[in-house]
C-alpha positions as CSV (number, residue, x, y, z in Angstrom):
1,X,-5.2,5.0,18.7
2,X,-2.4,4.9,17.0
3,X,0.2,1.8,15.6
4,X,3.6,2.7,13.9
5,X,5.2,0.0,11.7
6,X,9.0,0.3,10.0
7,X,8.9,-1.9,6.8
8,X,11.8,-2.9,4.6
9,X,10.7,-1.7,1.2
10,X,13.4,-4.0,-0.6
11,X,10.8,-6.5,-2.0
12,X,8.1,-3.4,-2.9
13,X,10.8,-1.6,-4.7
14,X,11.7,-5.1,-6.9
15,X,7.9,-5.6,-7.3
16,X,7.7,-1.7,-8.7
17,X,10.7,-2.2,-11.2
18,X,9.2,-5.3,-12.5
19,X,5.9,-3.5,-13.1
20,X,7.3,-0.8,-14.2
21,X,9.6,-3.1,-17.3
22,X,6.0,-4.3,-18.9
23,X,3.3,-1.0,-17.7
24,X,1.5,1.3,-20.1
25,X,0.9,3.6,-17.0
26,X,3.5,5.0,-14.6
27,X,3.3,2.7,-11.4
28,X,4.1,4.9,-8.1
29,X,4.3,3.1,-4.7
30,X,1.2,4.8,-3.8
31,X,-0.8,2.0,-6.2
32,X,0.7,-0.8,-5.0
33,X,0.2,0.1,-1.4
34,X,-3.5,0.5,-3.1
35,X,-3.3,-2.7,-3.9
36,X,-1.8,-4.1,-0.7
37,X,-4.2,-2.8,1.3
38,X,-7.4,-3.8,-0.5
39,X,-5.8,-7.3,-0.3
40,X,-5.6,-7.2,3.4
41,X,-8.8,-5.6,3.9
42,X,-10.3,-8.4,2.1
43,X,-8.3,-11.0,4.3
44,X,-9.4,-8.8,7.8
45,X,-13.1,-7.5,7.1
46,X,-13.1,-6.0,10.3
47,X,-11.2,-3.4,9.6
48,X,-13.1,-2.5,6.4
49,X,-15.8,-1.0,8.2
50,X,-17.2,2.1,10.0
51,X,-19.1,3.2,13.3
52,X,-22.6,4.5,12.2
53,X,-25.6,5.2,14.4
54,X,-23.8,3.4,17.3
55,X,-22.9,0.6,15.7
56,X,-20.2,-1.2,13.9
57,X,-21.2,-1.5,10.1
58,X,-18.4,-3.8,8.1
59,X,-18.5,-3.0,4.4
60,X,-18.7,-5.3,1.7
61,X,-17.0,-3.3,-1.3
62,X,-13.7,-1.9,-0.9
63,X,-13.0,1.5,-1.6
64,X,-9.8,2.9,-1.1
65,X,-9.3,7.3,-0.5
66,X,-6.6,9.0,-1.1
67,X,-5.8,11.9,0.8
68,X,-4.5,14.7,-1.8
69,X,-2.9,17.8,-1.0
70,X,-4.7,20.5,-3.6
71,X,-4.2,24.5,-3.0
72,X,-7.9,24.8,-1.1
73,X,-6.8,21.9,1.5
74,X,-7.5,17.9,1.2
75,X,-9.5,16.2,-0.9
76,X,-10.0,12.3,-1.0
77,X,-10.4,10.8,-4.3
78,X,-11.8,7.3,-4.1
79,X,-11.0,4.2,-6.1
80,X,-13.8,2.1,-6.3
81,X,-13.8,-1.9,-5.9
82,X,-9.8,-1.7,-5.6
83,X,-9.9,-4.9,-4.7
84,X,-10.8,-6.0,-8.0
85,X,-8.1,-4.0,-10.0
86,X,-5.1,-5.0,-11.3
87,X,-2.1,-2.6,-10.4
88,X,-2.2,-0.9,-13.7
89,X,-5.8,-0.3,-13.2
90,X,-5.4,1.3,-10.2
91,X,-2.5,3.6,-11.4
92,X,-4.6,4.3,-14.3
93,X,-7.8,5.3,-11.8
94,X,-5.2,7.4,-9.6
95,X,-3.8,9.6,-12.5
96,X,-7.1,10.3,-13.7
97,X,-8.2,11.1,-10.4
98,X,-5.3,13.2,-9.4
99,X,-5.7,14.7,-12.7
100,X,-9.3,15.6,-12.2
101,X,-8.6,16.6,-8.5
102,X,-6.0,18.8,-9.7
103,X,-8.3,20.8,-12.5
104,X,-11.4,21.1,-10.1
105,X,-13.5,18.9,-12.2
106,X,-14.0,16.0,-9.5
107,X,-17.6,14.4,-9.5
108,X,-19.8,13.6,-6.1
109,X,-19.0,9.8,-7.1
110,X,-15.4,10.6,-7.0
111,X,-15.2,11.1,-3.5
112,X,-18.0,9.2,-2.1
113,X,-18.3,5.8,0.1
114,X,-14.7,5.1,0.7
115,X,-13.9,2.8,3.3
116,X,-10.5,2.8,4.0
117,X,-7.6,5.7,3.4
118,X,-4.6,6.3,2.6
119,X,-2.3,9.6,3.0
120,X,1.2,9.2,1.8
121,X,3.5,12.3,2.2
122,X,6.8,10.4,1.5
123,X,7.4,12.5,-1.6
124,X,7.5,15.3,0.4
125,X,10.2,13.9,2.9
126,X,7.9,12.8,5.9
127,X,9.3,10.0,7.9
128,X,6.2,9.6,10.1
129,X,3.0,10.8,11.0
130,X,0.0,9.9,12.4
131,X,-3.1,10.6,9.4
132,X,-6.6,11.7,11.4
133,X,-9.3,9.2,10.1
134,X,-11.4,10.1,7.7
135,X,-15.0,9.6,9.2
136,X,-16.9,7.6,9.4
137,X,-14.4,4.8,8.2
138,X,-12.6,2.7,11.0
139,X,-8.7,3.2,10.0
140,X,-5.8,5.6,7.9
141,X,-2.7,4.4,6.7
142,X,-0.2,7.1,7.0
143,X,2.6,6.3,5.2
144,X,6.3,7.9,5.2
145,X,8.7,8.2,2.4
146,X,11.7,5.5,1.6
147,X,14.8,6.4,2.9
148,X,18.0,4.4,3.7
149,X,18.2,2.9,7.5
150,X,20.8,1.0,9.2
151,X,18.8,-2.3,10.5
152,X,19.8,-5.8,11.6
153,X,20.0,-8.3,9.4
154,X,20.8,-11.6,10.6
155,X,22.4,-10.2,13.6
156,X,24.5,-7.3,11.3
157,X,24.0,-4.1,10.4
158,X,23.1,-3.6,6.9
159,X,21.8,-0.3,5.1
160,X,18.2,-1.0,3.8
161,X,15.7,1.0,2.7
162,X,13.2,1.8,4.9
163,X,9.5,3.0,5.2
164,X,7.4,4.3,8.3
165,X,3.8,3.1,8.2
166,X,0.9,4.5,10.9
167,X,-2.3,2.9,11.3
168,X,-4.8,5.3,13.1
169,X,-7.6,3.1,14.2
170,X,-11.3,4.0,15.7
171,X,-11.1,2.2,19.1
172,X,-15.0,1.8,18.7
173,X,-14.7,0.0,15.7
174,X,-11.6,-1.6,15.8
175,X,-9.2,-3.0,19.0
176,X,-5.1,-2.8,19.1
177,X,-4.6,-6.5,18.3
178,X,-6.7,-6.5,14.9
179,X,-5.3,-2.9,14.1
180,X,-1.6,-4.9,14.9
181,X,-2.9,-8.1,12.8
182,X,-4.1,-5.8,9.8
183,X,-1.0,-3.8,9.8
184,X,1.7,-6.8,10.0
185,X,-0.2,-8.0,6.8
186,X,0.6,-5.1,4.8
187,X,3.9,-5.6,6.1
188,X,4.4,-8.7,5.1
């Protein structure tokens, strides 16, 4: 199943610039949603898990994919233990990944045991979409790019900017109300 979210990004964006003031490596929204949702994923172990032989198996590392677009078709890097990272370390671990993607020189260690993923085709002008899980993990984040939205604020309009996020979930692993938990979390 799927669960669509629309996030204001005003607080990520602020968070980015600040980073970006002090950082040694570029910081793209791509590593701090990294970083957000190895955070949550630590707070809702349930979702950091997989269906194997018939049953639920929760992980105890986290390790983030992230689906990449190369000329042969999609490859998932992973970055390993992303829970422990700082933003810069995981920005760092994505360029070199990307990098190594990129040249054909990943290794098998590169792309093994992930337990979470996440595809973000905002910088190609998605809105939405709905990612298909990468098996045998439990849950995808698909995420959308920024773009400016009329919303309410306080009872007015105001122009904000604006981000689509879709959570595709393995019903066997993982129901509609933790899959609704996890994903206000990231949201928040």
């Amino acid at each position: 199943f799927f669960l669509l979210r629309e996030v204001n990004t005003s607080r990520l964006m602020s968070w980015r610039e600040k980073l970006l003031s002090h950082a040694t490596e570029k910081i793209t929204y791509t590593d701090l949603l990294i970083r957000i949702v190895a955070a949550a994923l630590r707070r809702n172990p349930a979702v950091n898990a997989s269906w194997q032989n018939g049953t639920v198996v929760r992980k105890n590392a986290i390790h983030i994919g992230l689906a990449a677009a190369m000329e042969d078709g999609l490859v998932v890097p992973v970055i390993h233990n992303a829970d422990l990272l700082s933003v810069e370390q995981i920005a760092k671990a994505r360029t070199d990944l990307v990098q190594r993607a990129h040249s054909g020189k990943l290794r098998p260690q590169d792309i093994e045991n992930g337990t979470f993923t996440i595809s973000n085709l905002g910088m190609y002008g998605v809105d939405a979409f709905n990612a298909i899980i990468n098996s045998p993990q439990a849950a995808i984040l698909a995420v959308g790019r920024i773009s400016e939205r009329v919303v309410p604020i306080k009872g007015k309009p105001s122009v904000q900017p604006m981000m689509t996020l879709s959570l595709s979930c393995d019903h066997r692993v993982l129901d509609g109300a933790r899959g609704a938990q996890f994903l206000e979390i990231i949201a928040d």
